[in-house]
N, C-alpha and C positions, 0 to 999 in steps of 0.2 A: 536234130536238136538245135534251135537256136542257139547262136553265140552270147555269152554273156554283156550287156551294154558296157561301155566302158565311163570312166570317173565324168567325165564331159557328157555325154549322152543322158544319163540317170540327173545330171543339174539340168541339163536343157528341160528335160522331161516336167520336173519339179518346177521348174518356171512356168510352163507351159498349163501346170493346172492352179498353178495361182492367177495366175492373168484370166483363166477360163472364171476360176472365183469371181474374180474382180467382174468380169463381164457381166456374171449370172446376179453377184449384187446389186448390180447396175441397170438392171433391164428397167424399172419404170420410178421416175420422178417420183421422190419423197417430201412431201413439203411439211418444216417445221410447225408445229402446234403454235409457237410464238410469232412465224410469219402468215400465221393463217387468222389470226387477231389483230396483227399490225394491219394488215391487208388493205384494211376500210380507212386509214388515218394516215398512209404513205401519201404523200404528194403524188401527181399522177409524174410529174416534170424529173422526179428523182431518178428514176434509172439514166434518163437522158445525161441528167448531170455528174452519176456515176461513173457510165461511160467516159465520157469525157476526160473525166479525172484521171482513170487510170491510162486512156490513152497518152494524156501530159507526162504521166508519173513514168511510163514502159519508154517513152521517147528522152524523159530526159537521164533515166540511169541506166539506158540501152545504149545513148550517144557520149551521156559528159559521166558515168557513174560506174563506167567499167572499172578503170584503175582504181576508184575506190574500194568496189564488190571485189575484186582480185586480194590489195590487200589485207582485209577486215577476215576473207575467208583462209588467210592464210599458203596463196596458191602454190606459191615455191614447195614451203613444206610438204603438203598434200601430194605433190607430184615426187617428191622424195618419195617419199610413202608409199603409194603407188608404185614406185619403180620396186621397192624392196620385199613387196607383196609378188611385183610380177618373175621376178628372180626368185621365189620359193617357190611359185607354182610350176615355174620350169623342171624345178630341181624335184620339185616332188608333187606332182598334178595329182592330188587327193583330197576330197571332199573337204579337211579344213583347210588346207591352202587356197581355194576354191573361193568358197564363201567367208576370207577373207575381207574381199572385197565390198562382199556385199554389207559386213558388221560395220567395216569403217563408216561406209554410207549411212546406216543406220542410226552410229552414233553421233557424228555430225547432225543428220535429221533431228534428233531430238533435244540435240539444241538450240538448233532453228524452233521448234516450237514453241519448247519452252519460252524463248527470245520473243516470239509474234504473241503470244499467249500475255507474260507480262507488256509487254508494248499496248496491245490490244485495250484490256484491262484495265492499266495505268491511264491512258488518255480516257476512256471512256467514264471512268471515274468526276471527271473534271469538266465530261461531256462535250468532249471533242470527238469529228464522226467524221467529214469527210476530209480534212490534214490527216487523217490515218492513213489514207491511201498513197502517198508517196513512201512513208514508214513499211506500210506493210508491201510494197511490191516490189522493194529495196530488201527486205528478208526473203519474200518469195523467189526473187532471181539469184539471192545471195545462196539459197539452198540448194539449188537448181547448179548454180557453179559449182559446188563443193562435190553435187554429186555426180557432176563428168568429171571433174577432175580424179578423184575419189577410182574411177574404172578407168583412168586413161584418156579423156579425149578432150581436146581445148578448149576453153572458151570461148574463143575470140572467131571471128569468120563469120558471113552472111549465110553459112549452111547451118552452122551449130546454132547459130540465130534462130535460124527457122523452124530446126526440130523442138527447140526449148517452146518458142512461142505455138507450134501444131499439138506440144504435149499438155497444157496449159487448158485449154479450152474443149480437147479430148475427155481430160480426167474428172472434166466437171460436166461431163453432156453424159445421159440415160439411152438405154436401146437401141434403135438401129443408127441415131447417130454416133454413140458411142461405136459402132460395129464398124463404123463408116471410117471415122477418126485411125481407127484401130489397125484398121486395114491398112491405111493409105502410110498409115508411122510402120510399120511390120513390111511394106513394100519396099520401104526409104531403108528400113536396115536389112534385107534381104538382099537389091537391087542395088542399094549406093546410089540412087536418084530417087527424085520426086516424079507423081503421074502425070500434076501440070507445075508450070509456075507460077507464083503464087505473090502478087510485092509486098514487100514487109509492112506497109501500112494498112492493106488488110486483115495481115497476121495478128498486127496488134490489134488493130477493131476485133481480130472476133476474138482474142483471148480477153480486152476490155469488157466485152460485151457478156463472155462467158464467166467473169468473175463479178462484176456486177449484177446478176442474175442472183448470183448466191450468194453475196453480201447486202443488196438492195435495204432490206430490213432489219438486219441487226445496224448496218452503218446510220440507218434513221434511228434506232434507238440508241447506240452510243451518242450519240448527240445530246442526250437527256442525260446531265448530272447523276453518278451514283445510278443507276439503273444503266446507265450506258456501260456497267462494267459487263453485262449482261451477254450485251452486243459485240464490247470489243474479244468476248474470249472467242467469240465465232471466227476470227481469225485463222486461229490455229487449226478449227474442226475442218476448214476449206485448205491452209496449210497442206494439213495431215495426208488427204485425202488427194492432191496434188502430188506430194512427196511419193507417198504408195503407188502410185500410179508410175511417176516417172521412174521409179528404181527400178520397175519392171520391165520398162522399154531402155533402159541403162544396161541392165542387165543380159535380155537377149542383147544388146547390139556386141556387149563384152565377147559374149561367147560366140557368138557368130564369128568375130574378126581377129578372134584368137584362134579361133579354127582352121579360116582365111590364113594367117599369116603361118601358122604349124603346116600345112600343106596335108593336112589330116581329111579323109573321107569317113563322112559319118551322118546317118542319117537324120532327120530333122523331123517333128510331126510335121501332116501337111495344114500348113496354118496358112 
């Protein structure tokens, strides 16, 4: 007779087929009804200049924007918080001490949207379209902080760097490169290393490159008065779908190096 799985094993497990969700939602490119109209009337030159932007935008509140993103998200607190979550799960390692963790994150999340949501909205109104992109990748990373800090893990360092920015451009690619992406982050919290290395100016090109993909069209339509409001709620829908994604690779990496650190043996799928 099999042993019964223990309170850790049964969360891995549950993670394990949310992320398989997340995969099986994700196998083929969905393209907007709205960007399938804009399509004929985007400038060809516009992705270019998108790109661009948010490489400016990732370089300038990645280098001068930290200590602001720390304090606006709160980080001392958060990390309180975190330790007082981590001291009941000790004390009593059961499915609500557990997922703990993960509600905090959640609810933080959904303030960040809401936050990108109006932001979005608000300029698009007025028909401002690419000045959004320093706003919105200043929430996007601000979200992104709360939610390592939220499980435990720093901010700050050219690794945590790199996993933010490899998660980024993951949670917005379909199919096999999603499977690719997916891999290579599930190796990194497996292993505790990357397969190659990687400099962080390509990081941010392809996270630039993978978020201008997906806002290309709405940010040409925030640009138009009042119909821009249209455009800027797209924000939050790319937001959202970032967020979901990262908690997930937040999440296993939690329970992996809580595992790590208990000196506990226990099986894992093989993922």
């Amino acid at each position: 007779m099999a042993s019964k799985k223990t309170v850790w094993e049964q969360e891995y497990a549950r993670l394990w087929k949310r992320e398989k969700r997340f995969l099986e939602q994700n196998q083929t490119q969905r393209t907007p009804y709205l960007n399938r109209r804009l399509e004929t009337v985007v400038p060809k030159t516009l992705q270019k200049t998108l790109e661009s932007a948010f490489e400016k935008a990732f370089s300038t509140v990645l280098e001068k924007g930290t200590g602001l993103i720390e304090g606006v998200s709160g980080r001392r607190k958060r990390e309180r918080e975190y330790l007082l979550r981590r001291y009941a799960a000790q004390l009593q390692p059961d499915r609500r001490s557990l997922r703990a963790f993960s509600r905090a994150a959640a609810g933080a999340g959904r303030k960040n949207l809401l936050l990108s949501g109006v932001e979005g909205v608000g300029l698009g109104l007025v028909g401002v379209g690419l000045p959004d992109v320093v706003l919105f990748t200043g929430v996007l990373l601000k979200s992104l902080c709360e939610l390592a800090v939220n499980y435990g893990y720093p901010w700050d360092g050219n690794e945590e760097r790199r996993f933010v920015l490899e998660l980024i451009p993951t949670a917005l690619s379909c199919g096999e490169e999603l499977r690719a992406g997916n891999a290579e982050l599930n190796h990194f919290l497996q292993e505790g290393e990357w397969t190659v290395p990687v400099p962080q100016e390509e990081l941010r090109r392809s996270a630039s490159a993978a978020l201008s993909r997906n806002l290309l069209y709405m940010k040409f339509l925030q640009g138009i008065p009042v119909a821009g409001a249209v455009g800027g709620a797209w924000d939050a829908v790319v937001l959202k779908r970032v967020q979901r994604y990262a908690e997930l690779k937040y999440r296993r990496r939690f329970l992996l190096d809580w595992k790590r650190k208990e000196g506990e043996s226990w099986s894992t799928p093989n993922t």
